[in-house]
N, C-alpha and C positions, 0 to 999 in steps of 0.2 A: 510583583507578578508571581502567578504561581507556578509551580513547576509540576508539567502532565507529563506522566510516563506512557509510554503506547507500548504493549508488547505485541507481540503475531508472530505466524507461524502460518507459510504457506504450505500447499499440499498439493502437489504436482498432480492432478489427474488426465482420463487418455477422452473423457468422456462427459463433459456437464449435463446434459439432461437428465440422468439419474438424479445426480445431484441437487439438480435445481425442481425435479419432483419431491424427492425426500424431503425437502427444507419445506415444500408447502407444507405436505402430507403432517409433517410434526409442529404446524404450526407457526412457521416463520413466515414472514410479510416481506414483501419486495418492496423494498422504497423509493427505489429511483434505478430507471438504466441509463447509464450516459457511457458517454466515448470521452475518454481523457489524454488527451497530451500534455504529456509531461515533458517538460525542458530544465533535464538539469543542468545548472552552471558549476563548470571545472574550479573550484577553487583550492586546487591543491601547489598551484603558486603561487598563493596570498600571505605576506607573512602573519604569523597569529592564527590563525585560523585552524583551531585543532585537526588532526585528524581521524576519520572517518565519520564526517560532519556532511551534511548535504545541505545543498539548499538546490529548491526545484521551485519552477514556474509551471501551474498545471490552470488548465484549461479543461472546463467543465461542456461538455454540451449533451444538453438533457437528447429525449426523445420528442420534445416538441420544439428542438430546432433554438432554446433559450441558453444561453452562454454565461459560465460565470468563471471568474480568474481568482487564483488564489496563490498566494507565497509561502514557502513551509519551510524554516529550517526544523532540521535531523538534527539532534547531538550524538556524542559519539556512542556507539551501542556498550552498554556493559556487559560483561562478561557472563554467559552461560548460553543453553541450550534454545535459547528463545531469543529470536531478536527483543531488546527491549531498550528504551533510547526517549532522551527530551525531545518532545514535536510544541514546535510554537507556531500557528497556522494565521496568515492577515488576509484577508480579503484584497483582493485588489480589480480595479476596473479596466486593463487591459491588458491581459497575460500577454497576448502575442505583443504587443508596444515594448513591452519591458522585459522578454526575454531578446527582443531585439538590439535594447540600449545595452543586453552584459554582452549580446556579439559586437557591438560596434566597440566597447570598452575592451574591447580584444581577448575577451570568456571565449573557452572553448565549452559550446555548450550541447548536451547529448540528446537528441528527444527519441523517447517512447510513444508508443499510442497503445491504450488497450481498450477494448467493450468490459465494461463492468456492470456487475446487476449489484445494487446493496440491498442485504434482507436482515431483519430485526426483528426480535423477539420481544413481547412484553413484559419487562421486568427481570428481561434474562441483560447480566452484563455486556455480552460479544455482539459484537456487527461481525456478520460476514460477506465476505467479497466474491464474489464469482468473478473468476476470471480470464479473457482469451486476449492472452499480449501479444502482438508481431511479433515474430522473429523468434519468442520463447515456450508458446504453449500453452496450456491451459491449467488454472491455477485456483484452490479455492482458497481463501486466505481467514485466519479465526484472529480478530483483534478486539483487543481489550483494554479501555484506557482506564490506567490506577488501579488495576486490581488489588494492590494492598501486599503481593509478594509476587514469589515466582511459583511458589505452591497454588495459591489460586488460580492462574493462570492455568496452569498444568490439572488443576480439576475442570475448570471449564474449557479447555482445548481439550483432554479425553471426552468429557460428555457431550462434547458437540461432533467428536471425530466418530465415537459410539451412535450416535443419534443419527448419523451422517452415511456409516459403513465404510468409514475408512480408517478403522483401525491397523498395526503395521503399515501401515502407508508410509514412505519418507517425509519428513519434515525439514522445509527450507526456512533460513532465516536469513539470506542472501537479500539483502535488495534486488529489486528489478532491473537498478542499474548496472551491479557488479556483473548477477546473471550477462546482462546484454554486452557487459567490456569482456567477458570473457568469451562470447559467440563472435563479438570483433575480432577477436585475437586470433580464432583459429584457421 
């Protein structure tokens, strides 16, 4: 098997509709909106199980009401300015069934829910995410899988944040999970 890197980089905004104007305006294509639940499972009492590893049970559901389940482990992020980290993704046919069997196997498990729009460019590397999470905000997220370094990335995260008008903008590399333990926390 082969091993896919994913980098990204979220970008907290107060406002998506600009945003999600500009990305037509320059050409980008909406792919899909769906609403995702994610259930990640606690496995930070597992022994082996490196850490800052995830593994999450996410729930697809389009805008025509169609469902799809999916299993994702996260490896641990490497070091720098960008989140960038092993994603190994399986398909599976009943997210909610099996984020049910890690609660009964005694997982403490966290769920998210966001509205997400994906849009894609032709021939351009990056997907990008539009996004409004419960509990955290509004987010547009630039990923790229394999880009080849951290340089590249860092070219095509400036020209999409250029293209975008969000240059100086803060850049998050926190999972959505962390984000949301640490709004538990306070």
């Amino acid at each position: 098997m082969r091993t896919v890197l994913e980098y990204e980089v979220k970008i907290p905004v107060d406002d998506l509709t600009p945003i999600k104007e500009k990305l037509v305006a320059t050409g980008w294509e909406l792919l899909e909106e769906v609403v995702e639940v994610d259930r990640y499972v606690d496995m930070r009492g597992c022994v082996n199980v490196p850490e800052d590893t995830a593994f999450r049970v996410r729930k697809k559901i389009s805008s025509s009401g169609a469902v799809k389940g999916e299993v994702t482990y996260k490896g641990p992020r490497l070091e720098g300015d960008v989140k960038a980290r092993e994603e190994i993704n399986v398909e599976v046919k009943d997210p909610d069934a099996l984020a049910e069997a890690f609660l009964r196997l005694g997982f403490r498990v966290y769920t998210l829910k966001k509205v997400r729009q994906v849009y894609s460019k032709e021939k351009h590397p990056a997907k990008i995410y539009v996004d409004e999470v419960d509990g955290l905000g509004k987010f547009v997220e630039v990923e790229v899988m394999d880009p080849g370094s951290l340089e590249k990335f860092r070219e095509v995260l400036n020209e999409v944040k250029e293209e975008l008008g969000l240059q100086g903008r803060p850049e998050v590399i926190k999972p959505y999970l962390d984000m949301y333990l640490e709004e538990m926390r306070k």
